[in-house]
C-alpha positions as CSV (number, residue, x, y, z in Angstrom):
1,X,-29.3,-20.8,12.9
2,X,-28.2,-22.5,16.1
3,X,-25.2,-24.4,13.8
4,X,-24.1,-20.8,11.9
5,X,-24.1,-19.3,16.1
6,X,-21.5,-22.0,17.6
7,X,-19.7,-21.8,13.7
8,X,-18.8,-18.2,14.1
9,X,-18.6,-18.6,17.8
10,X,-15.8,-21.4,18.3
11,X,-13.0,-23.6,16.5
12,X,-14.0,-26.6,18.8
13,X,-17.2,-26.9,16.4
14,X,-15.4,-25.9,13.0
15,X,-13.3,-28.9,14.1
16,X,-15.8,-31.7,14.6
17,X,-18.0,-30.6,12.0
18,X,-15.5,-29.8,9.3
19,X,-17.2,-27.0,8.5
20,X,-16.7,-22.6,8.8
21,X,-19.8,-20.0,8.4
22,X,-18.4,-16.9,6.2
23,X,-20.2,-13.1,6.4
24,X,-21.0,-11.2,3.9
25,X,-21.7,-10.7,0.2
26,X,-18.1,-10.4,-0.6
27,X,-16.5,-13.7,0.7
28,X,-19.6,-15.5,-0.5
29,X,-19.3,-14.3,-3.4
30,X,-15.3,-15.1,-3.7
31,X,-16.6,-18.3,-2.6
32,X,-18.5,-18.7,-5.3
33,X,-15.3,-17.7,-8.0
34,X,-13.8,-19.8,-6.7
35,X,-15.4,-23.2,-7.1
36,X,-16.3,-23.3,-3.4
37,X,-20.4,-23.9,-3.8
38,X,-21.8,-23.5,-0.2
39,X,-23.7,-25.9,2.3
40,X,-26.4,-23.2,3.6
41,X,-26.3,-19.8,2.6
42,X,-28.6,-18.0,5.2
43,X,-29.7,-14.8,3.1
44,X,-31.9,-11.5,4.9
45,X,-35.4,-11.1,3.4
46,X,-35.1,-14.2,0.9
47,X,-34.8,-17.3,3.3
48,X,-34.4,-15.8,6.4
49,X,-36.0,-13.0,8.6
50,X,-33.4,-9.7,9.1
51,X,-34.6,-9.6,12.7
52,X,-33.3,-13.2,13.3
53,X,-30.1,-13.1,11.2
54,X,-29.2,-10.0,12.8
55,X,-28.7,-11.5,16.0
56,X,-26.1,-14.7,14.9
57,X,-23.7,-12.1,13.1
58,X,-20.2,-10.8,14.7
59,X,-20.2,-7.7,12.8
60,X,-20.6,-4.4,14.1
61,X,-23.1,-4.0,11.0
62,X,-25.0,-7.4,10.7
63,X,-24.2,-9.7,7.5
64,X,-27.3,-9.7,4.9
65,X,-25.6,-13.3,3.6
66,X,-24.0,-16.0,5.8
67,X,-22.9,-19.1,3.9
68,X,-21.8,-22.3,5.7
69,X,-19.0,-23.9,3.3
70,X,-17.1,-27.3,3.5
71,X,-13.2,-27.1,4.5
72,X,-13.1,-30.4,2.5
73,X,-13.6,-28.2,-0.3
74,X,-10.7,-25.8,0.4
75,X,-7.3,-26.0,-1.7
76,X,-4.9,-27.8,0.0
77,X,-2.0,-28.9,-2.8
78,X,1.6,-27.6,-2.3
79,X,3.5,-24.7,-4.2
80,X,6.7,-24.3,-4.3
81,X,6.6,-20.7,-2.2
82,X,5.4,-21.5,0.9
83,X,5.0,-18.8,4.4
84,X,5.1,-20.9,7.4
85,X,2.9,-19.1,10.6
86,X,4.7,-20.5,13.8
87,X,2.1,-20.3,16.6
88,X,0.5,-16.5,15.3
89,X,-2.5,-16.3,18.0
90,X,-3.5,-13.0,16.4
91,X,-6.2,-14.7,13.5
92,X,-6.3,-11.2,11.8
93,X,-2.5,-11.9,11.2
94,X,-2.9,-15.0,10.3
95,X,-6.0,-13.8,7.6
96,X,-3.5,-11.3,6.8
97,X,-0.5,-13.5,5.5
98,X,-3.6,-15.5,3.9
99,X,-3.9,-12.8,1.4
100,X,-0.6,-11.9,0.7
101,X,0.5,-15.7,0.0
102,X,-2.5,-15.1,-2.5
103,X,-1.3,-12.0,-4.3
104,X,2.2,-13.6,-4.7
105,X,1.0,-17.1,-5.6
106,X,2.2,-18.9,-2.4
107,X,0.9,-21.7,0.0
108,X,0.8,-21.3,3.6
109,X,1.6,-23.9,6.9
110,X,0.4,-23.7,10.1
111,X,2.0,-24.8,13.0
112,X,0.5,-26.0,16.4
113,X,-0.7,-23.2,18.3
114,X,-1.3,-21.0,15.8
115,X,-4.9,-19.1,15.6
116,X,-7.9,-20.6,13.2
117,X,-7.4,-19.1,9.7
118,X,-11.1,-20.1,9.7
119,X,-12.3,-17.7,12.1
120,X,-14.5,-14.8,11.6
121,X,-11.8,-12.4,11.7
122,X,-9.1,-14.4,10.2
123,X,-11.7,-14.9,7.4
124,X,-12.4,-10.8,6.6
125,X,-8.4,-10.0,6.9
126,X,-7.8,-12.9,4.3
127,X,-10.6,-10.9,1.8
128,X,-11.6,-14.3,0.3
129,X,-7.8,-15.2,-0.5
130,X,-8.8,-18.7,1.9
131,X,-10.8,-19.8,-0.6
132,X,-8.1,-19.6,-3.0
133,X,-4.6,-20.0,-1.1
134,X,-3.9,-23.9,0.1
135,X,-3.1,-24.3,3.9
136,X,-0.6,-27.2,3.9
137,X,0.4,-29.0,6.7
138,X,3.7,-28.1,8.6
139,X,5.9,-30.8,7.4
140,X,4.6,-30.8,3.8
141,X,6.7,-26.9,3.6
142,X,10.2,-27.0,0.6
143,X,12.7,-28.6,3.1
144,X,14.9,-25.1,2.1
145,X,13.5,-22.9,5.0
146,X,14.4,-19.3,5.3
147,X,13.5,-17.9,9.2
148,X,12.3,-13.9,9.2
149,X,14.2,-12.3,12.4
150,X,14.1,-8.8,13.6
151,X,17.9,-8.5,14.3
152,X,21.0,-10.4,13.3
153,X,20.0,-12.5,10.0
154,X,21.5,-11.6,6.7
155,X,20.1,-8.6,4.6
156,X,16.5,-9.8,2.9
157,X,18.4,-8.2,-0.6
158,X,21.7,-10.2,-0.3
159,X,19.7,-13.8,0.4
160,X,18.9,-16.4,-2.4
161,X,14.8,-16.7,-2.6
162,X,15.2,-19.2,-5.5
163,X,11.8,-21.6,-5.4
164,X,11.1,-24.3,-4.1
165,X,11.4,-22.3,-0.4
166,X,9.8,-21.8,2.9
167,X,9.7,-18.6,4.8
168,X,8.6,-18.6,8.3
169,X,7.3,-15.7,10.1
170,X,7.1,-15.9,14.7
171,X,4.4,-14.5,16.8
172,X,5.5,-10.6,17.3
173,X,6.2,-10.9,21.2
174,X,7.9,-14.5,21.3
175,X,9.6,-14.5,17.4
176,X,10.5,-18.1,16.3
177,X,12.2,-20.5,19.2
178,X,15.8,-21.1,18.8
179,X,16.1,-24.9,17.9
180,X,13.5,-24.1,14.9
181,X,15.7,-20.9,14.0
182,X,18.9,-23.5,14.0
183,X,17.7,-25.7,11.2
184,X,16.9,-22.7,8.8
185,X,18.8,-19.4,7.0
186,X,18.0,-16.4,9.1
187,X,16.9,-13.1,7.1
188,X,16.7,-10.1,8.6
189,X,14.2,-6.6,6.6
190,X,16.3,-3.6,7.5
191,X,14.7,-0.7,9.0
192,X,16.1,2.6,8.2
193,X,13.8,4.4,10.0
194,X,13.0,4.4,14.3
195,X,10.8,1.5,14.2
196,X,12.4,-1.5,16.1
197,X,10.6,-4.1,14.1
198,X,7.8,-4.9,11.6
199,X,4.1,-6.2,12.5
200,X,4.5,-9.9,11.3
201,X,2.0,-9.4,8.5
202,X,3.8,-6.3,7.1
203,X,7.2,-8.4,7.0
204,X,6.0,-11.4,5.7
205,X,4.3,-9.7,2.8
206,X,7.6,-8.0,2.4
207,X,9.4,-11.1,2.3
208,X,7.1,-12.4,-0.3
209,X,6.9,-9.1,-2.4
210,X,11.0,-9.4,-2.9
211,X,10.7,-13.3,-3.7
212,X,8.5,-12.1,-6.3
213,X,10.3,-9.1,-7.7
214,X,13.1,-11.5,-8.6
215,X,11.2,-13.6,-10.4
């Protein structure tokens, strides 16, 4: 129990130990479909007490499962679609992008900086796509890279998505830094309505969804 607590509580011990606690039935259980068997799986009224589960869990309604699960065991091989996160802080962003790499069968990079896509949050916006959707380092992304910018890149419709390809999405407030923007194609969703820009998960899905459709 004292191991699941600092697990849900803090990267720093995800890091040393290698190792991320999930919450609830349903990402245990896509887990589970996926191949990913856990280490401990902490279950109320079978192997554990309610009244002392309860207490370790960071949802508003305490988990009835908790399984502890290997990052070892997590898919980690290249594809050749690939959304690259550049220092996203927000993990239910990064959770977010997570899933919709999984609906449109793509990999995703993480830069430096950006949040744990093994946090509790980042873990419940993904819906169990983590357990299905290989993380990949930075400079293991198609060396075509595509840069997602509010304002001045060419029209999403009028770019070439052919595969292999890397699209990378910026943090909303900062965007990407120039001298990474400089060594990629800049794309640009336009908005025909009042909104000024996109949150980052809604625009990279919509990146991906259009890769897809031309498929």
């Amino acid at each position: 129990m004292k191991r699941v607590r600092k697990l849900l509580a803090g990267r720093k011990h995800r890091d040393e130990t290698g190792l991320f606690a999930c919450e609830g039935e349903d990402l245990v259980e896509a887990a589970h479909r996926a191949g990913v068997e856990p280490v401990d799986l902490l279950i109320a009224g079978e192997n554990v007490d309610p009244a002392v589960l309860a207490p370790v869990s960071t949802l508003p309604h305490p988990a009835r499962v908790i399984g502890v699960f290997p990052r070892s065991a997590l898919p980690c091989e290249p594809r050749p679609v690939c959304v690259g996160l550049w220092q996203l802080s927000d993990p239910g962003n990064v959770g977010a992008l997570i899933r919709s790499a999984d609906a449109f069968g793509a990999c995703v990079a993480l830069s430096a900086g950006c949040a744990d896509p093994l946090a509790p949050k980042a873990l419940r916006a993904s819906a169990g796509a983590i357990f299905r959707v290989p993380i990949v380092p930075w400079d293991a992304m198609p060396e075509r890279r595509v840069a997602l910018v509010s304002h001045g890149g060419a029209p999403l419709r009028e770019v070439d998505l052919t595969p292999p390809l890397a699209m990378l999405v910026g943090a909303e407030r900062a965007g990407l830094p120039d001298t990474l923007v400089a060594t990629c194609e800049t794309v640009t969703i336009p908005l025909p309505g009042d909104a000024e820009s996109l949150n980052v998960a809604a625009a990279g899905a919509i990146a991906l969804y259009e890769l897809s459709r031309r498929s």
